[in-house]
N, C-alpha and C positions, 0 to 999 in steps of 0.2 A: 589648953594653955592658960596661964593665969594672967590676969591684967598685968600684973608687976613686969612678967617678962616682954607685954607687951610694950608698954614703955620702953622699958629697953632696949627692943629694937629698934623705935623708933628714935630713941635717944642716938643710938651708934649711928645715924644717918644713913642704914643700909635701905631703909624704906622714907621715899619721898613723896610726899601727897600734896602734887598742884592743888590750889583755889580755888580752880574750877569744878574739879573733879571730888574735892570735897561737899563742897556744894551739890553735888550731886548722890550724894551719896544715899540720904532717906528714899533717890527714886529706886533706887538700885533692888531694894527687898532683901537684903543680906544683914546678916550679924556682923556685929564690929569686927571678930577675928576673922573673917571672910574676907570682910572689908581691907584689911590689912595685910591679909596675905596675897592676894588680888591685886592691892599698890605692890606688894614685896615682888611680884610676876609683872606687872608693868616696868619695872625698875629694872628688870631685866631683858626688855626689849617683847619683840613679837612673837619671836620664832626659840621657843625656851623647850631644851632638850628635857623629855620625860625623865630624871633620875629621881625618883624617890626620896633615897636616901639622900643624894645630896641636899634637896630637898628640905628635907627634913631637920639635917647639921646646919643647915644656914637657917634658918627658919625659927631651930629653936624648939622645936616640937616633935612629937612622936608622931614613924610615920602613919600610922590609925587614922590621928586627927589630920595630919595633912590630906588622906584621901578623903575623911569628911567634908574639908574647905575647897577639894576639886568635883568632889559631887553635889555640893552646895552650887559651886559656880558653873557647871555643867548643866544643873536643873535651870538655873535663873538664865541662860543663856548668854553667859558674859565670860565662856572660854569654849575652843575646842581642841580635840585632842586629834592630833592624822598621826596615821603609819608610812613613814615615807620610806622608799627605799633607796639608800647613798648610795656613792661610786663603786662601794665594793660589792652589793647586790644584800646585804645586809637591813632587814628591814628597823627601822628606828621610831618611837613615838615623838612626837614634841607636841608642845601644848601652844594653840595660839589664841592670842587676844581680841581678833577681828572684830568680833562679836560685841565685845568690851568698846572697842573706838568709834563702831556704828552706833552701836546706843549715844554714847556721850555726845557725839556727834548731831545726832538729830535731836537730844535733850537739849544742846548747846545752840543751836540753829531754830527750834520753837521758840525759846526764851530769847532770840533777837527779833524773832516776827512779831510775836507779842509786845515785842520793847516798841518797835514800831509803830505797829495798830495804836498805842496806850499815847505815844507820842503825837500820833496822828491826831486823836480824839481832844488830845489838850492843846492841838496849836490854835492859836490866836484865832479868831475869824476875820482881824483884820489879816493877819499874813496870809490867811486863808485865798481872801481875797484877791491882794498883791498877788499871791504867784496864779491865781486862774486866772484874772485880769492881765497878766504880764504887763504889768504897770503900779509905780505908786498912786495911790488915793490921795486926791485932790480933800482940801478942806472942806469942801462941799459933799467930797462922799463919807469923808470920814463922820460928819452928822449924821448925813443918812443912817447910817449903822449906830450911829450912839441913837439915833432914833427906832430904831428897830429895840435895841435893849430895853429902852426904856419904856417900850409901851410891851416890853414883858414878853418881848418873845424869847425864846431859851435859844442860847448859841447852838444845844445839839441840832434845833429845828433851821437857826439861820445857814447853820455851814449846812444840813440834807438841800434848804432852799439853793444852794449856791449849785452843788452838785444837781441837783435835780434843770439848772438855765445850763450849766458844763453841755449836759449827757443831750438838752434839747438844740444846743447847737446856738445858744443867746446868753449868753456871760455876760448883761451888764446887770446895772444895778436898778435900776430901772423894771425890767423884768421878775428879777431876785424880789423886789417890793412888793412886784402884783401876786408873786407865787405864795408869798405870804400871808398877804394880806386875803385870798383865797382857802388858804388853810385855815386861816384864823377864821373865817366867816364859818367853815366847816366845822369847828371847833378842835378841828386837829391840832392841841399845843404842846406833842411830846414825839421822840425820835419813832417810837411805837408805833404811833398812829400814822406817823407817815408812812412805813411800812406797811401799815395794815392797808393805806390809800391805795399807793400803788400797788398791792395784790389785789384788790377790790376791783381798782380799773383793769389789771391785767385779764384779769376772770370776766369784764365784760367784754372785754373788748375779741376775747375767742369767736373764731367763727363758729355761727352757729351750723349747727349739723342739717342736711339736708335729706329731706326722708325722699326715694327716689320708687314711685309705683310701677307696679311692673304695668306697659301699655298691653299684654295680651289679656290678662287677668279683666281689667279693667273693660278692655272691648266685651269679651265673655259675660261679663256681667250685665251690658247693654244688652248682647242676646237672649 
C-alpha cells in the first residue's frame, strides 16, 4: 500500500489513533502500515471476525499485504487469531487484541511508576520533611536544613539521611544532623556512597559461619 492511500484512510476517520497509543508506537517494533492497520482492528473493537476479504475492501489493500500486516502483528505479539465454534457447531476464526491492550497496558503503567519515582526524587526536602515529621517546620528547623545546604551537603544525601532516621525508628532532626554529619566525617557525599555504606555494613554485620569439629575425630586423635 502506498502512503498516499494511507492518508486517506486516515483522512476518512475510518482509523482513530488515541495519544496514548501513538506515543507508544516506536515501542511496538512495527512498520507504519502495520501500525495502522493494527489502529484500523483496534477501531473495530476486540473480537473482529477473520474475513479477509472484507478485510481487505475496507482496508484499501490487497489481500497478500493484509496477511503480511497479520503475520507482522502475530510475530510481534500484539494479535491472536482463535477458531471458535458458534451456535450452529460451525467453526469460525476471529482475530483478537488481548495481547495489543496488555502491552499498552503495562507500557502505560511503567511510565506512571517512573513518573512517580522522577517526582519522588525531585520533591523538596523541605516537604520531604513535613510529611515524615507529620508536622510543619518550625523557623528554627527550617535553618537547620538551610544549614545543612549550605555547608554543601547534596539534597540526594539529606533526603537518604531522612530516610535512613524513618527506617531506624528516630525522625527528627536532630538525629538527621548527626547521620550527616557521620557521613560526612566518612567522606560519604553522594547517594552512591551511601549505598555502598549500607551494603558495606550489611556484609558485616552477617553472622559469621561457625566451623563445628566433629568430638569423635578429635577424641581419636588424643588416642
Amino acid at each position: 500500500m502506498k502512503y498516499g492511500k494511507l492518508v486517506d484512510i486516515v483522512k476518512s476517520g475510518n482509523i482513530i489513533i488515541p495519544l496514548y497509543i501513538y506515543k507508544e508506537f516506536p515501542k511496538l517494533n512495527i512498520d507504519l502500515e502495520s501500525f495502522l492497520f493494527l489502529m484500523y482492528l483496534y477501531s473495530l473493537g476486540n473480537k473482529i471476525p477473520f474475513d479477509i476479504n472484507k478485510l481487505s475492501e475496507e482496508f484499501s489493500s490487497d489481500v497478500k499485504t493484509i496477511m503480511k500486516y497479520i503475520a507482522t502483528l502475530q510475530e510481534k505479539n500484539l494479535i491472536d487469531i482463535k477458531v471458535i465454534k458458534n451456535d450452529k457447531n460451525i467453526m469460525e476464526e476471529f482475530i483478537y487484541l488481548d495481547f495489543f491492550y496488555e502491552k499498552i497496558a503495562l507500557s502505560v503503567v511503567g511510565e506512571a511508576t517512573e513518573e512517580i519515582k522522577k517526582q519522588d526524587e525531585q520533591e523538596d526536602v523541605f516537604a520531604i520533611l513535613e510529611r515524615e515529621l507529620n508536622k510543619q517546620l518550625s523557623p528554627i528547623e527550617i535553618e537547620i536544613v538551610k544549614a545543612w545546604k549550605e555547608s554543601n551537603y547534596k539534597d540526594e544525601v539529606i533526603k537518604e539521611a531522612i530516610r535512613e532516621a524513618v527506617i531506624n525508628g528516630v525522625p527528627n532532626l536532630r538525629y538527621i544532623d548527626k547521620i550527616l554529619y557521620e557521613w560526612a566525617r566518612k567522606g560519604i557525599t553522594t547517594k552512591e556512597a551511601v549505598e555502598k555504606n549500607r551494603k558495606d555494613f550489611r556484609e558485616k554485620e552477617k553472622p559469621k559461619k561457625v566451623e563445628i569439629f566433629d568430638c569423635d575425630d578429635w577424641m581419636d586423635e588424643d588416642e
